[in-house]
C-alpha positions, 0 to 999 in steps of 0.5 A: 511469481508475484509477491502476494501481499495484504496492507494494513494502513491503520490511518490515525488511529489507535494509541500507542498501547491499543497498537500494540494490543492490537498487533500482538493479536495479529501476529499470533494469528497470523503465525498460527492460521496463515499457510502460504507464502503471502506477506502481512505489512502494518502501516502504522502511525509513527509512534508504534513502529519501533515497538511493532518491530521488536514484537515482530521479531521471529515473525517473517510473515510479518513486515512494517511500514509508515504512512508517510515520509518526508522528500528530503532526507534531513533538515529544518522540517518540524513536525515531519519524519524522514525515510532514514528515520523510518528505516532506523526502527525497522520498517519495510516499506512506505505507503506514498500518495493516499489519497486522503495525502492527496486529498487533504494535504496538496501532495501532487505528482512532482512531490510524490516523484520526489518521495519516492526517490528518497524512500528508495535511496534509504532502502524502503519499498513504496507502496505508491497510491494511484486512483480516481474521484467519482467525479473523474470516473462519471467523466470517464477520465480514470485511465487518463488519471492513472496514467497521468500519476504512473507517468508523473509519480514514478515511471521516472524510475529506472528498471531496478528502482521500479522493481522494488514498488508496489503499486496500490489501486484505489478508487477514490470514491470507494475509500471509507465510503462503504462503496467497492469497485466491482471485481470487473471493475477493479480487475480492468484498472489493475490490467491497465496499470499492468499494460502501461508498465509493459509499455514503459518498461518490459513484459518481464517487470510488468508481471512481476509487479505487485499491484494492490486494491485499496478501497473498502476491501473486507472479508466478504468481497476480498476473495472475489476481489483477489480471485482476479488475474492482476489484484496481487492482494489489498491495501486495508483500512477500517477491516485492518483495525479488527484482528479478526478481519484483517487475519480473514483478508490475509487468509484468503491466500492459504 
């Protein structure tokens, strides 16, 4: 059976005392109200993760991520942090190619292939973001577009290292927008990635690959959302910094 799993990426947000207010909420709720065996992640900006994690500790629903790691494991990058670091503090998993990375800081394919080889090597689990603009959708290039960053980003991966990805599904046009891809339409693209996984690797890894919808995702449209075959859970923004939410998303799955 699939892992079922519900992401918060809090983005640049939330000082570090608001981080930790905020995730003491959480894994209390979390604690008292989720019932079933699906797992909580919090991608959280660099500076709370070692505090998230010791705040963590004796809360198995609950597991760490970052928002990013560097491609080489050390070195003269000022500024940057590498997956060794991330994995030192506690942290589980990486998200890799948001879009927004994509987007505003030129993270192609190459690099990202790059990334996750690292993230991997230290231990983590990428959760590895695909999807499309509107543009390329009203073009109807989406599958291509997937295919091209599945092809590109990580199917260079051998069976075993792709076993510990997760992928992430998120419409460009539908991130922090206020837009959703309909239940259909993110079901179609979750099915796709599913078949090419198939195709690539076996029947076996395809089903057993966790794959997420990112994309304005909230307590309202979540259950239809999840309620579909191939949607393993949701990788959350804005509804990730409200306890409340966020704790409603989660529950979906009791």
């Amino acid at each position: 059976m699939r892992k079922k799993i519900v992401a918060g990426n809090w983005k640049m947000n939330l000082d570090y005392n608001e981080g930790l207010s905020l995730f003491s909420e959480m894994i209390n709720m979390i604690n008292d109200e989720v019932t079933g065996k699906q797992e909580a992640v919090i991608c959280s900006p660099f500076i709370h993760l070692h505090s998230l994690a010791q705040l963590a500790k004796g809360y198995p629903k609950v597991s760490l991520g970052a928002q990013n790691a560097h491609q080489a494991e050390s070195g003269a990058y000022t500024g940057e942090i590498s997956a060794k670091m991330i994995k030192s503090v506690g942290a589980e998993y990486v998200i890799l190619g948001h879009s927004e990375r994509r987007q505003y800081f030129g993270e192609g394919n190459e690099l990202l292939a790059k990334k996750t080889d690292t993230v991997l090597s230290n231990g983590l689990k990428p959760i590895f973001c695909i999807g499309e603009t509107l543009e390329e959708r009203e073009a109807n290039k989406h599958f291509e577009i997937i295919k091209s960053q599945l092809e590109e980003g990580v199917f260079h991966l051998d069976e075993e290292q792709f076993g510990n990805l997760v992928i992430a599904y998120e419409p460009v046009w539908a991130i922090g927008t206020g837009k959703t891809a309909s239940a259909a339409q993110a079901q179609e693209i979750h099915a796709f990635i599913r078949i090419e996984i198939a195709a690539k690797y076996n029947q076996e890894l395809a089903n057993s690959t966790t794959i997420l919808y990112g994309g304005s995702c909230n307590p309202k449209n979540a259950p239809e959302l999840f309620a579909q075959p191939d949607i393993d859970g949701g990788l959350i923004g804005g509804a990730s910094l409200k306890s409340r939410d966020f704790l409603d998303i989660v529950k979906v799955f009791n």
